[in-house]
Steps between C-alpha positions, in 0.01 A plus 500: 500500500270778600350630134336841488304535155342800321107448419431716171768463221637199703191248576264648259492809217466852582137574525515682822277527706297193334688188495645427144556150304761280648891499390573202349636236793485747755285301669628137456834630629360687812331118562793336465711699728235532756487106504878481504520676853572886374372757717285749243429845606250708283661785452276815316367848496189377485276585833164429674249395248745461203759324758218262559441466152813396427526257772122295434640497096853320666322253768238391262749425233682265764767715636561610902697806602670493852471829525341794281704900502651346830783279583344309761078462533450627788718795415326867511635747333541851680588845368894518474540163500725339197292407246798238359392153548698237630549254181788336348367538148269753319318397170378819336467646202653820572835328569767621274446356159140382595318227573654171460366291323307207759637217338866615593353622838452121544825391375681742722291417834427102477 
């Protein structure tokens, strides 16, 4: 499945625009369905230096995004273009009723 997941609220606490403390197995579970063969997407409001930010904290914790704000890598995004990305999933803690909690993330995806 392609996977598009939030950074703050989802991966780690709202301390925008510092990075805040982890969410408990957010992590682990990224891990795991990165090494199971999902495609993850990052998918954030975060931009240029806090964008970068964001993605350093993820690869040096172990976890490799196909894409960042993009479907595709090599995709560049132009004014007027839709901003929707191309994902099968979202994991987000704006859905309705919040976040799930990561441990039934994993349940429902592996």
């Amino acid at each position: 499945m392609r996977i598009a997941v939030d950074f703050d609220g989802t991966i780690v606490e709202h301390q925008f625009p510092r990075i805040g403390r982890p969410i408990a197995n957010a992590i682990e579970v990224l891990k795991k369905l990165n090494a199971s063969g999902h495609t993850l997407i990052m998918w954030t409001y975060r931009h240029g230096e806090t964008l970068e930010d964001a993605v350093q904290y993820c690869k040096s914790n172990g976890i490799e995004f196909y894409a960042i704000n993009t479907s595709e890598p090599n995709e560049v995004w132009k004014d007027g273009m839709n901003r929707l990305i191309d994902a099968d999933v979202f994991i987000d803690d704006r859905n309705v009723g919040g976040l799930m909690d990561w441990a039934l993330v994993e349940k429902e995806l592996l």
